[in-house]
Backbone as CSV, one residue per row, in Angstrom:
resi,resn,N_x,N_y,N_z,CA_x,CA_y,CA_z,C_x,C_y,C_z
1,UNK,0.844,-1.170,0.000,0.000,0.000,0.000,0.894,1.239,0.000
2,UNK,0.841,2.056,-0.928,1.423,3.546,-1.127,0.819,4.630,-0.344
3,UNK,1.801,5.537,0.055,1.046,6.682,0.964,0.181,7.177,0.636
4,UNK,-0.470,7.509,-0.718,-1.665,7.755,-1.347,-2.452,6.668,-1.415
5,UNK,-2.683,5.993,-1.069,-3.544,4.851,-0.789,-3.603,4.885,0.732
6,UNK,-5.104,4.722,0.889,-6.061,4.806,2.318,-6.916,3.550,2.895
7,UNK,-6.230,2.686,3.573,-7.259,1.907,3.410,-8.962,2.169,4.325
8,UNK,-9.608,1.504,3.587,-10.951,1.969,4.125,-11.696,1.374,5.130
9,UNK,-11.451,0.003,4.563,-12.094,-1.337,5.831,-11.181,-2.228,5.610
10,UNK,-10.861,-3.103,6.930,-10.455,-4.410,6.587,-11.327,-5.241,7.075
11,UNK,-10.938,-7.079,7.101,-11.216,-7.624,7.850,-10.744,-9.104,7.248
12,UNK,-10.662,-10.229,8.481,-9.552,-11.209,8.086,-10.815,-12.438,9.222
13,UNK,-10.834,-13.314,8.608,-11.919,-14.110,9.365,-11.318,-15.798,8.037
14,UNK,-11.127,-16.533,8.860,-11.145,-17.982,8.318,-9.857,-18.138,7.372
15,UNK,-8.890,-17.284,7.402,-7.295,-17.411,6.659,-7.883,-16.474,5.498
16,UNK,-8.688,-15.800,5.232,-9.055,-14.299,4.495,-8.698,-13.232,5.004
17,UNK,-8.082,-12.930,4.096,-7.677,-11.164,4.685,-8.516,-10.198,3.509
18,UNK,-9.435,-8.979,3.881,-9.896,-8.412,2.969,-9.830,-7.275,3.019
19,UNK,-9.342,-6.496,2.165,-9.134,-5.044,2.315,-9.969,-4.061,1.450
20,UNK,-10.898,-2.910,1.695,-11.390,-1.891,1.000,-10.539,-0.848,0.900
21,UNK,-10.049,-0.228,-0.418,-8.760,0.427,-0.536,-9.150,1.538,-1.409
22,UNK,-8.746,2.861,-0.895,-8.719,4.121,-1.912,-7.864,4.851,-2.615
23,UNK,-7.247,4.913,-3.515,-6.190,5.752,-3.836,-6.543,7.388,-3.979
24,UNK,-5.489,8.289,-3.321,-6.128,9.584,-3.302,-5.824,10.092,-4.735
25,UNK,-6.242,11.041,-5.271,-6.099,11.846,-6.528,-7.004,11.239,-7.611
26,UNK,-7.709,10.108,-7.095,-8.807,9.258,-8.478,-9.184,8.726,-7.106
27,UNK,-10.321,8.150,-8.086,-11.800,8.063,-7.429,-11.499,6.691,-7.225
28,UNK,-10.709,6.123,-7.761,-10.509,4.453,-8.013,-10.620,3.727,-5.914
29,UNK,-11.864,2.451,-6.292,-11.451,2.047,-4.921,-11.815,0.195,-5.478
30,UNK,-10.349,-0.001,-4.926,-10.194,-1.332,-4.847,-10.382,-2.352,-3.838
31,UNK,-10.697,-4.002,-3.607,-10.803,-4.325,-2.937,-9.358,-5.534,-3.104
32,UNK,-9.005,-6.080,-1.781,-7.788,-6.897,-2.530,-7.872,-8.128,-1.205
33,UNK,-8.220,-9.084,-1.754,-8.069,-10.393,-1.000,-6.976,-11.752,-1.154
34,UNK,-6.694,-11.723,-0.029,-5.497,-12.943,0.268,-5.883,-13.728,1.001
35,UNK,-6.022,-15.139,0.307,-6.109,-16.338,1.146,-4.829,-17.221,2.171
36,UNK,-5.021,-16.839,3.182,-3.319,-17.018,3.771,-3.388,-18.652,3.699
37,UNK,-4.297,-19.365,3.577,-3.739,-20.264,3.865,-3.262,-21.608,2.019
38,UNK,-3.572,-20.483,1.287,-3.190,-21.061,-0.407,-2.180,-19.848,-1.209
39,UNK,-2.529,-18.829,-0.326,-1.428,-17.848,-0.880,-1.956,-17.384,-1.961
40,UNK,-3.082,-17.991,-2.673,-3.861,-17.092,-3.210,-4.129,-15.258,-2.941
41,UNK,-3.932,-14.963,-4.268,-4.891,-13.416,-3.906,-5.603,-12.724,-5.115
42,UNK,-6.320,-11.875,-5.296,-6.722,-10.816,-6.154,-7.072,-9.699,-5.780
43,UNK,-7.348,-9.104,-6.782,-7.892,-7.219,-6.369,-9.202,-7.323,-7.526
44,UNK,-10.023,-6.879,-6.912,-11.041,-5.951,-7.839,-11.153,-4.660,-7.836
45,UNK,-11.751,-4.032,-8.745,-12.170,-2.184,-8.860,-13.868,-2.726,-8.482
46,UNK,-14.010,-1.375,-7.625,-15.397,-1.517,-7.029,-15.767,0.262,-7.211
47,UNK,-17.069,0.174,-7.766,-17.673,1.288,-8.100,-18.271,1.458,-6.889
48,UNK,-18.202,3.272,-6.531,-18.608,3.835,-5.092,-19.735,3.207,-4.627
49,UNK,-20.940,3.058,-5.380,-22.293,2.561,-4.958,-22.363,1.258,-4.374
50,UNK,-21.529,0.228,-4.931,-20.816,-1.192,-4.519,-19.880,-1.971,-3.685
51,UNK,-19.421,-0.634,-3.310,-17.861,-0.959,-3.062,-17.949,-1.805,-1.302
52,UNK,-18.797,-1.521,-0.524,-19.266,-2.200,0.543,-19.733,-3.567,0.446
53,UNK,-20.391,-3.578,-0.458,-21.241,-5.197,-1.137,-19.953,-5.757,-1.576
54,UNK,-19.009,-5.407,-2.596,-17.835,-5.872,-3.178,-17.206,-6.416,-1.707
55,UNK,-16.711,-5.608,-0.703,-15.970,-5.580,0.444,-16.368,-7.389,0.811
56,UNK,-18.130,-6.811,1.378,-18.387,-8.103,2.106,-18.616,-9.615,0.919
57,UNK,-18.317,-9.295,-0.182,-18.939,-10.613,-1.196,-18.003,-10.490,-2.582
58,UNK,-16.681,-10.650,-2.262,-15.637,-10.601,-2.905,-15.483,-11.576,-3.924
59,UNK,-15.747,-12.629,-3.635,-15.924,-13.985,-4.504,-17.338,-13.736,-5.225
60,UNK,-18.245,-13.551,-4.886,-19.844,-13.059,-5.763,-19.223,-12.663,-7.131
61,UNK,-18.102,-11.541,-6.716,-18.055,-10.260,-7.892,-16.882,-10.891,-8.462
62,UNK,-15.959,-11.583,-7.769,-14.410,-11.892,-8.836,-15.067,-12.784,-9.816
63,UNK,-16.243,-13.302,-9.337,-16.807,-14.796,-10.220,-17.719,-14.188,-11.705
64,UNK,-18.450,-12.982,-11.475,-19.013,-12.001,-13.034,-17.983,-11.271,-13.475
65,UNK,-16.452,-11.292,-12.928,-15.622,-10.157,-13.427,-14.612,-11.415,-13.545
66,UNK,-14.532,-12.266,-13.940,-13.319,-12.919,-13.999,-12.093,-12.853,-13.700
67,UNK,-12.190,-12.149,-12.396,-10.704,-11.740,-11.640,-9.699,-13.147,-11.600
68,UNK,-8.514,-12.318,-12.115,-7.540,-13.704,-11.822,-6.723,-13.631,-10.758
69,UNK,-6.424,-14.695,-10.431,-5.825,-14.694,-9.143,-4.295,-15.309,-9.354
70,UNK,-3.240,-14.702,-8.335,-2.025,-14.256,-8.632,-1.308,-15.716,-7.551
């Protein structure tokens, strides 16, 4: 996370770590999840109206956005 980046919410429950993330100077807010226990992760872009729903239902949205995971 860069000093222009804010994070907004977290939260980490069952080897999930989930982060709601803002970068300052753009509107852009990302969400970025790591599975600690596969080392899995991804990020999505979450539109302002969403970005709470995205937060709590990360897998819902990587699954219509075909997020790949790293």
């Amino acid at each position: 996370m860069t000093q222009s980046t804010i994070e907004l919410a977290y939260r980490e429950s069952g080897g999930l770590r989930v982060a709601l993330l803002w970068s300052k100077g753009d509107p852009t807010l990302k969400v970025t999840v790591f599975d600690t226990s596969t080392d899995d992760s991804f990020e999505l872009e979450a539109v302002e109206n969403q970005a709470l729903d995205v937060f709590y239902h990360p897998y819902a949205y990587a699954g219509s956005r075909g997020a790949g995971r790293n």
